[in-house]
Backbone as CSV, one residue per row, in Angstrom:
resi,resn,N_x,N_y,N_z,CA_x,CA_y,CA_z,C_x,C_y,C_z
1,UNK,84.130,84.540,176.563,83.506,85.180,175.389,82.674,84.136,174.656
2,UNK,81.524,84.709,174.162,80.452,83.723,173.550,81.066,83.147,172.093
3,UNK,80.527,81.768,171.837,81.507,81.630,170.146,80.561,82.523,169.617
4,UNK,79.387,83.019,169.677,78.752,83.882,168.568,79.734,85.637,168.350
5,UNK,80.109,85.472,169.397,81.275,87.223,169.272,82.567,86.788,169.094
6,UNK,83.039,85.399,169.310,84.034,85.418,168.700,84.173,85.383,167.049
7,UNK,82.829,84.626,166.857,82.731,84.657,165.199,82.535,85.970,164.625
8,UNK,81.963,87.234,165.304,81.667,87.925,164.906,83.100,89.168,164.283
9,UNK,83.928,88.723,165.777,85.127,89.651,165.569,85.983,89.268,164.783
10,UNK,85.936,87.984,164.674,86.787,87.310,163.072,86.665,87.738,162.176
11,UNK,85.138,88.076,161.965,84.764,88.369,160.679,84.778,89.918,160.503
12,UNK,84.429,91.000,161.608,84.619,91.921,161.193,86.453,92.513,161.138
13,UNK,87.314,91.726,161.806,88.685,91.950,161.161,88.639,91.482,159.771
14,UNK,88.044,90.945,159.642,88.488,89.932,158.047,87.799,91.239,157.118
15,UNK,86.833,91.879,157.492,86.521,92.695,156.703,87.065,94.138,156.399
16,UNK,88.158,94.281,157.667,88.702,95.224,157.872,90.214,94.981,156.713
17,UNK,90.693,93.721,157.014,91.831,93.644,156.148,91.156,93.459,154.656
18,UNK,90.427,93.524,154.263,90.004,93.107,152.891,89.149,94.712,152.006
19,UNK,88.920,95.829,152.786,88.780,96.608,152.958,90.226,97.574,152.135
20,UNK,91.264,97.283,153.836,91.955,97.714,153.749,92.941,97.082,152.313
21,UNK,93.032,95.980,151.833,93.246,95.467,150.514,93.459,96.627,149.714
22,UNK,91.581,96.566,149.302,90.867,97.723,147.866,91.692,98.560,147.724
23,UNK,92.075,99.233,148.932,92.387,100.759,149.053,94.251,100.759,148.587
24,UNK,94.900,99.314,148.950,95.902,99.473,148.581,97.027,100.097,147.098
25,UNK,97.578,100.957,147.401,97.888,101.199,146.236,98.844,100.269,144.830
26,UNK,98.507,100.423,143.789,98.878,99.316,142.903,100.529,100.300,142.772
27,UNK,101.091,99.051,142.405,102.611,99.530,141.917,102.221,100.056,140.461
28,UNK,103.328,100.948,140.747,103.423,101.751,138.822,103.724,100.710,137.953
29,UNK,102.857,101.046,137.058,102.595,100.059,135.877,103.705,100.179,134.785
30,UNK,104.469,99.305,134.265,105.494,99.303,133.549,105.386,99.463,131.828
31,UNK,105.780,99.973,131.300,105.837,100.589,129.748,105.466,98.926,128.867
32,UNK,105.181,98.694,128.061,105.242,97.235,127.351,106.124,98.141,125.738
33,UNK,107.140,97.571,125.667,107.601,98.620,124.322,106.961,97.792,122.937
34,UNK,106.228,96.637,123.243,105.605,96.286,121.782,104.215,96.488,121.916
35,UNK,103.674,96.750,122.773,102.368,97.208,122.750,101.761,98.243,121.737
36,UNK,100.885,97.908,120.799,100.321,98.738,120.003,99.197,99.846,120.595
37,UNK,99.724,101.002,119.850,99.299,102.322,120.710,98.529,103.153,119.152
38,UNK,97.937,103.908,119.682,96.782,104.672,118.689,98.188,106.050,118.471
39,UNK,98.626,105.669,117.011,99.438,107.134,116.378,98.280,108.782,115.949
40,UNK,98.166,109.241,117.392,97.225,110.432,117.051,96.015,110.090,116.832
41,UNK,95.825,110.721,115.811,93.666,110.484,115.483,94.412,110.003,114.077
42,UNK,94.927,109.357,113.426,95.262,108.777,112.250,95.309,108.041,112.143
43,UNK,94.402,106.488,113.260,93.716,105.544,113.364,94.532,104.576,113.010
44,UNK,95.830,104.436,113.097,96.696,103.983,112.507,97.311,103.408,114.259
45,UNK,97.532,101.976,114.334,98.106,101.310,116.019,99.159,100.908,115.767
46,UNK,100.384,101.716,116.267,101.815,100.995,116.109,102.673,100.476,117.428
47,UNK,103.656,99.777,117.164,104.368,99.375,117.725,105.412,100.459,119.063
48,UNK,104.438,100.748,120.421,105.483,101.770,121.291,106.945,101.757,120.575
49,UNK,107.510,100.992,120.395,109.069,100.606,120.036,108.942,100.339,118.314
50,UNK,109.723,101.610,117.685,109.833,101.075,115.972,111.539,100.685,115.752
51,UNK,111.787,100.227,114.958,113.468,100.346,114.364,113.303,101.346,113.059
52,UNK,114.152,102.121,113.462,114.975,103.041,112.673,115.765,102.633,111.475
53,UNK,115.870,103.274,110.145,116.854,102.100,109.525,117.761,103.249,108.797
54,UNK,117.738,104.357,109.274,118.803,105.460,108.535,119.985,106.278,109.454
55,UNK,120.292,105.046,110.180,121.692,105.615,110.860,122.692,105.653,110.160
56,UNK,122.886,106.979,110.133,124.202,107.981,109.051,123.470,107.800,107.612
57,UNK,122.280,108.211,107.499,122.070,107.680,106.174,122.240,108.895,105.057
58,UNK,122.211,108.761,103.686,122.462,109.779,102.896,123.081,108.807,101.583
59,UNK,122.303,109.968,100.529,123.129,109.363,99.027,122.348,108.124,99.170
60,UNK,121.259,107.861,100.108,120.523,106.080,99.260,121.618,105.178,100.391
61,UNK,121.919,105.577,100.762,123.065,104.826,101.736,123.008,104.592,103.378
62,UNK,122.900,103.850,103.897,123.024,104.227,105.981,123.625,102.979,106.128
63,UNK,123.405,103.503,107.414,124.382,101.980,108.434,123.571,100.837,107.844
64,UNK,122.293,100.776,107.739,121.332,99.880,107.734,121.519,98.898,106.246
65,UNK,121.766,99.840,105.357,121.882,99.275,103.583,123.453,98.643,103.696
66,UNK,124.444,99.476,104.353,125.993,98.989,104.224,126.167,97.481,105.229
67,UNK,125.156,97.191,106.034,125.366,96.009,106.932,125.342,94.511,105.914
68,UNK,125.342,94.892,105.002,124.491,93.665,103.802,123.408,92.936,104.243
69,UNK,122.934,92.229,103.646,121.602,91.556,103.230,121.300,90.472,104.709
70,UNK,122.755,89.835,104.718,121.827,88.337,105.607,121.746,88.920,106.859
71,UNK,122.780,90.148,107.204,123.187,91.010,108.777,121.481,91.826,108.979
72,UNK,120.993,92.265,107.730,120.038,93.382,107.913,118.720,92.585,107.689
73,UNK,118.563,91.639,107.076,117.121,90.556,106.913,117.009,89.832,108.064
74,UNK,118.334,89.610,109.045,118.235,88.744,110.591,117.870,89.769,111.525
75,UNK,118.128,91.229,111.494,117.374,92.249,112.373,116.290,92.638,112.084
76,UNK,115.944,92.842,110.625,114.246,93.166,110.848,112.989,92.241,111.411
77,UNK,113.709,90.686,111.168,113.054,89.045,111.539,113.011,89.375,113.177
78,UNK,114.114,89.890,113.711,114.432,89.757,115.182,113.204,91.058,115.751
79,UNK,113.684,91.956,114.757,112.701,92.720,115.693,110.980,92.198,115.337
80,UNK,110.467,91.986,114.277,109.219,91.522,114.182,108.523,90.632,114.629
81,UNK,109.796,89.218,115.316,109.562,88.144,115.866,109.252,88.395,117.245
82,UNK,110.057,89.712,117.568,109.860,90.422,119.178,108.656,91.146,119.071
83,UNK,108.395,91.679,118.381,107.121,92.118,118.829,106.706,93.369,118.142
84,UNK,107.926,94.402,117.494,108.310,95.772,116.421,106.984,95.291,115.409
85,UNK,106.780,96.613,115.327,105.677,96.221,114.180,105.813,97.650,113.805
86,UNK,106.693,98.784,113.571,106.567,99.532,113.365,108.070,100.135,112.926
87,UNK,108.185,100.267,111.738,109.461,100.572,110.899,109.891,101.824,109.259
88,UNK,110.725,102.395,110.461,111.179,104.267,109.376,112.092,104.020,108.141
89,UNK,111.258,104.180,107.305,112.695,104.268,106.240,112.638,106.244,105.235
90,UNK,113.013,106.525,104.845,113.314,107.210,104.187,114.225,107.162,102.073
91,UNK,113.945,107.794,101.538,114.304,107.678,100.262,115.834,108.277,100.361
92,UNK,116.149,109.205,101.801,117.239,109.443,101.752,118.435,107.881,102.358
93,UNK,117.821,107.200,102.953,118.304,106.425,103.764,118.729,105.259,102.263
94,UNK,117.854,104.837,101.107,118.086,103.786,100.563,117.725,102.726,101.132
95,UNK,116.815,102.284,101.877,116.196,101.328,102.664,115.143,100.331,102.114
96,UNK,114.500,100.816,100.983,112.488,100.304,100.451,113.535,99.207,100.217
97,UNK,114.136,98.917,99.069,114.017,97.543,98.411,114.768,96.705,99.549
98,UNK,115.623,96.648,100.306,116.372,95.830,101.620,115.022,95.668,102.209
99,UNK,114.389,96.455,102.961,113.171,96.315,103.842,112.295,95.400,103.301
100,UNK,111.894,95.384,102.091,111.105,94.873,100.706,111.488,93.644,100.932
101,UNK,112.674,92.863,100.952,113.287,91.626,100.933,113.259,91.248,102.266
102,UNK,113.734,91.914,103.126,113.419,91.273,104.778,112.308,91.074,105.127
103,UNK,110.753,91.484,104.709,110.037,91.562,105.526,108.636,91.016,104.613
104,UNK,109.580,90.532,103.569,108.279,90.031,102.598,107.504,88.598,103.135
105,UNK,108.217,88.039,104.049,107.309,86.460,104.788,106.749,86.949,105.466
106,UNK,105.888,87.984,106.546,105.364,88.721,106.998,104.117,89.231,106.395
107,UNK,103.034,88.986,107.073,101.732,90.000,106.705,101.611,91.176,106.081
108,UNK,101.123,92.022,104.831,101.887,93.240,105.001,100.557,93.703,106.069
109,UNK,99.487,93.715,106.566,98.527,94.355,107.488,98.859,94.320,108.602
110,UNK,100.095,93.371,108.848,100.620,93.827,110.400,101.490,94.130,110.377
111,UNK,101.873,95.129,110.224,103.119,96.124,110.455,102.556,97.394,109.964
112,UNK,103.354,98.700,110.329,103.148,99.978,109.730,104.866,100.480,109.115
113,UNK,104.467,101.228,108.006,105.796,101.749,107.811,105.965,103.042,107.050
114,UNK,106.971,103.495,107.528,106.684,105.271,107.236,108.128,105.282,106.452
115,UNK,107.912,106.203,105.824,108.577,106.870,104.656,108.845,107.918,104.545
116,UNK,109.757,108.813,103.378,109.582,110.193,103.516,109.815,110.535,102.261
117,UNK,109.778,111.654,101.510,110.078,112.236,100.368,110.752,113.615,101.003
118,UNK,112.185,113.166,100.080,113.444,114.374,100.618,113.064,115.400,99.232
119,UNK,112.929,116.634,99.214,112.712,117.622,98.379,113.867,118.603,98.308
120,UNK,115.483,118.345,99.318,116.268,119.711,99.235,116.650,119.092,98.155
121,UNK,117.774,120.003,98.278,118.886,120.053,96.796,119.910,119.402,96.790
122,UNK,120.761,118.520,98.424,121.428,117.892,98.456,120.867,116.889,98.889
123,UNK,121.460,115.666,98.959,121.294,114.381,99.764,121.149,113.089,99.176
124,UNK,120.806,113.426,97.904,119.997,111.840,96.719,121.671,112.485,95.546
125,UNK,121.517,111.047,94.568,122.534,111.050,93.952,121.807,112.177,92.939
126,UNK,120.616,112.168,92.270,120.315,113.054,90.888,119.664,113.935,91.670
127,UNK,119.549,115.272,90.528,119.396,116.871,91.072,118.022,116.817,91.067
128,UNK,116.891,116.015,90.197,115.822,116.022,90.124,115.145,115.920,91.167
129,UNK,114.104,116.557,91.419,113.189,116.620,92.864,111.742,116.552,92.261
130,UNK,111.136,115.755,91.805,109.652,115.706,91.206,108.818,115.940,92.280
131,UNK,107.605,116.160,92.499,106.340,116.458,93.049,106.268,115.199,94.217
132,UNK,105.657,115.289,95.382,105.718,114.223,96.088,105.441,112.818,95.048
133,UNK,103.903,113.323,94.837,102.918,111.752,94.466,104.250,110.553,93.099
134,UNK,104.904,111.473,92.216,105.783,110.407,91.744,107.015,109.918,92.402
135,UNK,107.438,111.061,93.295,108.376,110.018,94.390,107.494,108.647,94.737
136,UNK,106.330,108.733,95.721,105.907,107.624,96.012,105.372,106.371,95.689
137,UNK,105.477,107.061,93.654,104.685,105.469,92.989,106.075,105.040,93.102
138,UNK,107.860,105.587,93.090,108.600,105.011,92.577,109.433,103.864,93.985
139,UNK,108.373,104.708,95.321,108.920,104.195,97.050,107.749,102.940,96.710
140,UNK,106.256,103.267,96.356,105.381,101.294,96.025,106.113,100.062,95.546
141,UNK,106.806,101.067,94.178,107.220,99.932,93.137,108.545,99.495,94.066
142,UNK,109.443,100.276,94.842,110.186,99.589,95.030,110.622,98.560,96.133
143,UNK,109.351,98.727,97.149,108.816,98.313,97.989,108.032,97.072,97.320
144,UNK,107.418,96.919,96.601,106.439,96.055,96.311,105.362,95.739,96.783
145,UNK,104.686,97.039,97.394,103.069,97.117,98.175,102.462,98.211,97.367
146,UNK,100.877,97.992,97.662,100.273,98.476,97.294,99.652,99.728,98.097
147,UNK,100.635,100.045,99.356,99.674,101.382,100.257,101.547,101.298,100.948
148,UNK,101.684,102.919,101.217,102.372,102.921,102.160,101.742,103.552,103.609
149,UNK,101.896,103.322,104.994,101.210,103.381,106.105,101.063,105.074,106.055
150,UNK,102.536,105.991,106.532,102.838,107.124,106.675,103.831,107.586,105.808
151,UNK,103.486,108.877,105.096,104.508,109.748,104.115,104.585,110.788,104.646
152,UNK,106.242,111.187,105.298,106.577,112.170,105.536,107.408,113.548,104.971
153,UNK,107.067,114.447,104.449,108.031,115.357,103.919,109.505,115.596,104.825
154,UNK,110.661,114.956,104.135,111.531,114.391,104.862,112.745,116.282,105.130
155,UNK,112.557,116.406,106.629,113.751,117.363,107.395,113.326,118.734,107.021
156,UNK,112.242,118.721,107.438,111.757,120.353,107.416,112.316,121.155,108.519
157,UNK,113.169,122.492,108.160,113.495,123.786,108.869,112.936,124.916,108.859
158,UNK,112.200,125.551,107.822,111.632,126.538,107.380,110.657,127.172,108.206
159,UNK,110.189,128.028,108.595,109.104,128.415,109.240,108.288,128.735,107.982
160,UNK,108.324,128.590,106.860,107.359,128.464,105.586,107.171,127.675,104.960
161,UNK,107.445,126.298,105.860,107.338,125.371,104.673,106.028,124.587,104.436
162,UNK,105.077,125.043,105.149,103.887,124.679,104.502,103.152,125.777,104.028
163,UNK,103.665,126.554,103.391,103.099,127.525,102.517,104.466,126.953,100.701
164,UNK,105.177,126.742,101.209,106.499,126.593,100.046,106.547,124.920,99.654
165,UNK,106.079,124.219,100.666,105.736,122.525,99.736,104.483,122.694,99.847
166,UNK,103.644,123.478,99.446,102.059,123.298,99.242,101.967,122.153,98.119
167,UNK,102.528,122.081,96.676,101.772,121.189,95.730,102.202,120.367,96.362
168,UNK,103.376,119.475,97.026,103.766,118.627,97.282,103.023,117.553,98.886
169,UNK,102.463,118.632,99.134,101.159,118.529,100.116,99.909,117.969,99.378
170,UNK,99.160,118.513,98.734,98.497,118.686,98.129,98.730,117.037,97.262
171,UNK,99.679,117.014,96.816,99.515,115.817,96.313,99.758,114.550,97.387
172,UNK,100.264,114.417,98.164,100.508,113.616,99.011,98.947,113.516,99.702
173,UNK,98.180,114.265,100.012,96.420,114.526,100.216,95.635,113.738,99.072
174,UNK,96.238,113.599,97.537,95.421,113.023,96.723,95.977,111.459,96.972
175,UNK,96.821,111.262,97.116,97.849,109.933,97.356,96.570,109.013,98.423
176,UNK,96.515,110.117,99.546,95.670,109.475,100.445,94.619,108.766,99.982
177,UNK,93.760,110.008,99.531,92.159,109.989,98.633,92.213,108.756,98.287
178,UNK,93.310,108.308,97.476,93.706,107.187,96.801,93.715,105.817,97.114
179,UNK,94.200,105.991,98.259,94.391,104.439,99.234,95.905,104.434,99.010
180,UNK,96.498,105.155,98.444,97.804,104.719,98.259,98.832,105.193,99.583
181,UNK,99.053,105.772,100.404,98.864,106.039,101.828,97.815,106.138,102.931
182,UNK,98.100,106.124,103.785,96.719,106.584,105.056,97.218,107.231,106.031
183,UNK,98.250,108.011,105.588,98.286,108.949,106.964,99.810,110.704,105.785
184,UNK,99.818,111.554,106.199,100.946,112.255,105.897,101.478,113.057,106.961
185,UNK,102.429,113.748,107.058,103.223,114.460,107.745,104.455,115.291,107.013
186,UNK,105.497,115.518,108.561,106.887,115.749,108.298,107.479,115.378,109.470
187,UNK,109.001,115.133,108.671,109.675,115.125,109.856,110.670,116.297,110.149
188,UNK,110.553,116.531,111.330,110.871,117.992,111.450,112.345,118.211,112.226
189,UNK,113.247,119.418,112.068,114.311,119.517,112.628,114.820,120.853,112.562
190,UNK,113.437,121.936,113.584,113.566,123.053,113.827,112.968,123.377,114.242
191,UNK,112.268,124.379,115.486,111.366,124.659,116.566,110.507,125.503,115.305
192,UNK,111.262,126.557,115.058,109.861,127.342,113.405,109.233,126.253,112.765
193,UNK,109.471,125.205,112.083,109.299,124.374,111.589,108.401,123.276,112.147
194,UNK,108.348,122.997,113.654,107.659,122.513,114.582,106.842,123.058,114.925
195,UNK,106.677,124.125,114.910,105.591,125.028,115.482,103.854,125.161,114.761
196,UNK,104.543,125.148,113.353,103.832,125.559,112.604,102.897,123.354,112.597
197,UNK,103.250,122.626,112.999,102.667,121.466,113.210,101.119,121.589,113.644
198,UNK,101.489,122.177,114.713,100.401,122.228,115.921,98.930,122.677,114.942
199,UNK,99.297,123.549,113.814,97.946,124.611,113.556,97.506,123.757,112.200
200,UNK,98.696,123.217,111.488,98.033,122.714,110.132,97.267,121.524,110.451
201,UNK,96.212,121.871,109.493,95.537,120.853,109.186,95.847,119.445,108.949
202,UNK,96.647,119.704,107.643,97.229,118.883,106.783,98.386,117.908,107.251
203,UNK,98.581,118.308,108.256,99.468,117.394,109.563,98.819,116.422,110.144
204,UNK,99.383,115.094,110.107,98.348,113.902,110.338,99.519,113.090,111.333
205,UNK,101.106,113.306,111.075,101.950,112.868,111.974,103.336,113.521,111.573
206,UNK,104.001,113.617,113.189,105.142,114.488,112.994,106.007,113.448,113.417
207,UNK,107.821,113.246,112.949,108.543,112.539,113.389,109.550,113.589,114.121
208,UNK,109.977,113.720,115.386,110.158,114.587,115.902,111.743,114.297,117.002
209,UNK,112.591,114.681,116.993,113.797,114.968,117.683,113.560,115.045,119.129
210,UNK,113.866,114.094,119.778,113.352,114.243,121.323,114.626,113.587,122.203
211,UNK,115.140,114.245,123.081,115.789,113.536,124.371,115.950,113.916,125.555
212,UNK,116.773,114.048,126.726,116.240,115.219,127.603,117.614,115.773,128.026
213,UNK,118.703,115.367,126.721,120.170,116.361,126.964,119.887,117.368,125.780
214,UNK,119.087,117.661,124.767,118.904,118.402,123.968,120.183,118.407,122.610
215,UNK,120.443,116.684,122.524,121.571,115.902,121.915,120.917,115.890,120.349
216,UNK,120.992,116.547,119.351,120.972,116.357,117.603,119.270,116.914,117.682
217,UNK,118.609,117.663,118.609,117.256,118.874,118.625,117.185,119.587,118.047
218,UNK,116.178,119.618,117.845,116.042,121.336,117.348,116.107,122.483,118.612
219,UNK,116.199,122.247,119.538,116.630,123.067,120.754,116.663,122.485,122.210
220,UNK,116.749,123.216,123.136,116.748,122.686,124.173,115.420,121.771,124.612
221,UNK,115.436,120.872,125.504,113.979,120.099,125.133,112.909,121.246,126.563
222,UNK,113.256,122.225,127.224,112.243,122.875,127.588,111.400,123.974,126.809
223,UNK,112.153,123.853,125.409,111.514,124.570,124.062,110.570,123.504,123.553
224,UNK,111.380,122.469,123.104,110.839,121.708,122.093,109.469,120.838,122.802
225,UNK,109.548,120.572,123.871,108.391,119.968,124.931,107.175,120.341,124.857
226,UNK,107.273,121.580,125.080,105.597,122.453,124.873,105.498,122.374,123.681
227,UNK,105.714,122.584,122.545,105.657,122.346,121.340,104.778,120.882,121.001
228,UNK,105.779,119.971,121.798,104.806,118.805,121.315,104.213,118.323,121.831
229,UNK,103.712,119.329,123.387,102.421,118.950,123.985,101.450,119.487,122.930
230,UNK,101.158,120.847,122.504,100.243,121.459,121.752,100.133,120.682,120.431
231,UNK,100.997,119.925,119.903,101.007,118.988,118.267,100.007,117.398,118.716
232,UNK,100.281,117.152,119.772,100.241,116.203,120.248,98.363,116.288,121.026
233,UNK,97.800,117.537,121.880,96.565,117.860,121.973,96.296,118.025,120.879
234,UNK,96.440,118.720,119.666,95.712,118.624,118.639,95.412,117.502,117.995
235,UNK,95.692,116.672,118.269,95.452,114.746,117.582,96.401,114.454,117.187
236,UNK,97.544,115.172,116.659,99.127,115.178,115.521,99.391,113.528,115.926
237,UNK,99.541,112.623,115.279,100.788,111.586,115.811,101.930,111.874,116.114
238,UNK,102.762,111.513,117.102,103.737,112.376,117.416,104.712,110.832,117.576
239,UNK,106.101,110.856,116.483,106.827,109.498,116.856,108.328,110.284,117.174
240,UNK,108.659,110.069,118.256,110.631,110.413,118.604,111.287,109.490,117.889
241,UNK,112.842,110.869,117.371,113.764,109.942,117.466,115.048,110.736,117.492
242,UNK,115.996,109.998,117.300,116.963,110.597,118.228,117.242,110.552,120.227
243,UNK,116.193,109.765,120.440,115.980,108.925,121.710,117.397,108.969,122.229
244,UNK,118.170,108.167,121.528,119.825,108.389,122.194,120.559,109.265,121.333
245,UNK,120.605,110.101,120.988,120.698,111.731,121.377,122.001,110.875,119.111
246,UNK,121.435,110.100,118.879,121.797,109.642,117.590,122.879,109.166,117.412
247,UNK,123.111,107.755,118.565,123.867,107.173,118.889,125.515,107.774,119.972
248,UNK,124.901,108.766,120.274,125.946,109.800,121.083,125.654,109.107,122.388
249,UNK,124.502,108.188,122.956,124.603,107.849,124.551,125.042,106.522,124.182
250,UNK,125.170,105.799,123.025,125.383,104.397,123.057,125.914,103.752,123.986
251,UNK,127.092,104.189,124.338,128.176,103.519,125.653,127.401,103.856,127.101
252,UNK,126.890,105.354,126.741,126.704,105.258,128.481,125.171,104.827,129.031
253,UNK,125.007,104.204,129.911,124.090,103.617,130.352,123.187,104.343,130.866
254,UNK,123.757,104.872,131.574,122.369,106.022,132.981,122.035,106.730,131.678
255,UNK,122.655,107.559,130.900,122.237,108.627,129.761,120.852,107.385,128.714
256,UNK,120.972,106.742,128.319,119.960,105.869,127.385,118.554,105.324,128.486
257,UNK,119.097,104.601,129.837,117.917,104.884,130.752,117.077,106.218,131.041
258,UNK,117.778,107.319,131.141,117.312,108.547,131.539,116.159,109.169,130.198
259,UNK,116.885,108.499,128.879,116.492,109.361,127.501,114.793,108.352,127.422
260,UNK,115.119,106.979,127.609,113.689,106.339,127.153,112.757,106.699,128.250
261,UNK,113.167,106.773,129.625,112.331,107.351,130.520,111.595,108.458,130.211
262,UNK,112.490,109.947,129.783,112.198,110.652,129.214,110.980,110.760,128.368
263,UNK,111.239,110.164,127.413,110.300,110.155,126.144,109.064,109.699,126.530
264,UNK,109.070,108.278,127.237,108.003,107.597,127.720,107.030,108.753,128.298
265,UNK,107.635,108.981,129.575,106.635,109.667,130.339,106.399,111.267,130.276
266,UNK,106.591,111.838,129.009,106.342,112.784,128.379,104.722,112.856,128.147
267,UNK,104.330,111.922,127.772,103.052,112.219,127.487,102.630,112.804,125.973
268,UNK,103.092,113.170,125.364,103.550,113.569,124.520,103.685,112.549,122.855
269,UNK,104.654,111.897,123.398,105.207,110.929,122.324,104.593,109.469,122.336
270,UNK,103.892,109.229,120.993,103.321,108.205,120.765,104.161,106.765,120.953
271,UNK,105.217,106.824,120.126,105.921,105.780,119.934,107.479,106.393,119.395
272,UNK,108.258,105.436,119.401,109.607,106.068,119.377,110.497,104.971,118.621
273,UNK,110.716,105.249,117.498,111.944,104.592,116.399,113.549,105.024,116.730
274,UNK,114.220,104.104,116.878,115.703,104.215,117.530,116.037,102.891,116.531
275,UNK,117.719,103.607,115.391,118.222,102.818,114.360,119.273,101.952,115.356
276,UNK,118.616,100.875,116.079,119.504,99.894,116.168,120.108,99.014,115.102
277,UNK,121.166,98.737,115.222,121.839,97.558,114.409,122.416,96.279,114.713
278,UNK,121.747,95.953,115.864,121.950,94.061,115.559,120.352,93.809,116.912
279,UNK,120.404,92.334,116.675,119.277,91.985,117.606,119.363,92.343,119.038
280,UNK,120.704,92.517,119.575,120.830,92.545,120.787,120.720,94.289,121.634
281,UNK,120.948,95.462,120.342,120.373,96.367,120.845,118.616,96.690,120.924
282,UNK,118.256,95.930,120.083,116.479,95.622,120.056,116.315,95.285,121.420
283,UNK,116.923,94.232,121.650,116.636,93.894,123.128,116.753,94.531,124.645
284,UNK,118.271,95.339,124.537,118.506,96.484,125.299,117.681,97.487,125.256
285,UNK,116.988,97.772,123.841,116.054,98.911,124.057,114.755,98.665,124.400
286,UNK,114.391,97.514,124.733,112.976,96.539,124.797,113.011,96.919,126.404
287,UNK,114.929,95.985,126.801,114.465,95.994,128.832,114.669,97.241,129.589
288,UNK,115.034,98.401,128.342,114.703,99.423,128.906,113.777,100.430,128.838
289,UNK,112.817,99.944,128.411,111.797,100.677,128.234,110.889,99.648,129.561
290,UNK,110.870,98.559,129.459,110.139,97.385,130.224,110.397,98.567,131.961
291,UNK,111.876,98.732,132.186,112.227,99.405,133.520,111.543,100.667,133.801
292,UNK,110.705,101.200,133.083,110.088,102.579,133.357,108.702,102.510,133.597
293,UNK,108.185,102.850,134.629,107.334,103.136,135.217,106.082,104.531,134.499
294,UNK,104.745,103.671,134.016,104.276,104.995,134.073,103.838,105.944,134.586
């Protein structure tokens, strides 16, 4: 054989394996749980992975406020140092001023943090329920910022309740105008109540009950799913929680792999807040999200 055809057939194998390369398929690409992701059309980039801070919360009280100060200022450091940039509190939970103190060496422009204004009749120590907008000068002051990220109307059931918290809408809309938030919602915990997401306007992000045993839902999740595909096409920010079904999979393993899988590859869910309480479940919930494939 001539060296000019042997060079030739070298090269056209070489082009054959390099060819055949391109075409190879890439392995499934793995979740990053601190990766900042676009919450809806509310231009707002949070953290895939938030911490939760109202496990068992109520009366101004949760797991999160009863851990004391140096236990609960070393987990919000842990998770922010990891990579969390995205953190739930509620007025029912008692959380602003603890959060306020943990997280004051920190930027406030890098991080997001959502809130809620509770309006029933039980849950806070006094009977008074004022209009959203003075709940939230009293969540600034006690926070000590000047904008909160997201305000949610906290545990809506009603299939009327955006006809029945209209002023409280309405003002939470002027709040915006304001600069004093940049985004509103609810958080919801009822398929009527969910439903009605998808069509309002005035819905900018929903915090939403998600797992795939249908563990502390508003229903089974082949109800609640379509629901927050349609909230979720409409631009809605859409954040889970209840991820581990509200500390009901804690012990078991396959059940908490199965639930973040779940959520992840829903399509659906923007980002997902789960009330861990020490650094080392941050981390468990980090390498399991890292294990899922999109």
């Amino acid at each position: 054989m001539s060296i000019e055809r042997r060079t030739f057939l070298k090269g056209a194998v070489a082009g054959v394996g390099t060819a055949l390369a391109s075409h190879t398929v890439a392995a499934p690409a793995a979740f990053d749980p601190y990766e900042r992701v676009p919450l809806g059309k509310t231009g707002l980039k949070v953290s895939r992975v938030g911490l939760g801070t109202g496990m068992k919360g109520w009366l101004r009280r949760s797991n999160h406020t009863r851990m004391g100060e140096a236990r609960f200022d070393a987990l919000v450091a842990h998770c922010y140092d990891q990579g969390v940039r995205l953190f739930d509190m509620a007025d029912l939970y008692g959380t602003h001023t603890h959060f306020a103190r943990a997280i004051k060496k920190y930027p406030r422009e890098s991080y997001t943090i959502i809130s809620k204004v509770w309006v029933h009749p039980r849950g806070l120590p006094e009977e008074e329920r004022p209009v959203a907008d003075v709940s939230v000068e009293r969540f600034l002051k006690e926070l000590g910022m000047d904008y909160i990220d997201i305000v949610l109307l906290h545990c809506q059931t009603k299939a009327d309740w955006t006809t029945a918290l209209r002023p409280h809408m309405d003002a939470l809309a002027k709040l915006k105008e304001q600069g004093k938030i940049r985004a509103h919602g609810a958080s919801i915990h009822s398929i009527p109540a969910l439903e009605l997401c998808a069509t309002e306007p005035w819905v900018e992000s929903v915090n939403t009950r998600i797992n795939p045993y249908g563990a502390y839902m508003d229903g089974p999740p082949n109800q609640v799913v379509p629901v927050l595909k349609k909230i979720h096409a409409a631009g809605k920010g859409v954040v889970g929680m209840k991820i581990i079904g509200q500390g009901s999979f804690r012990d078991d393993e396959a059940k908490k792999d199965k639930s973040v899988d779940f959520a992840l590859n829903l399509g659906c869910v923007d980002a997902m807040v789960v009330g861990c309480e020490t650094p080392e479940e941050v981390d468990d919930l980090a390498a399991r999200v890292r294990k899922v494939r999109c």
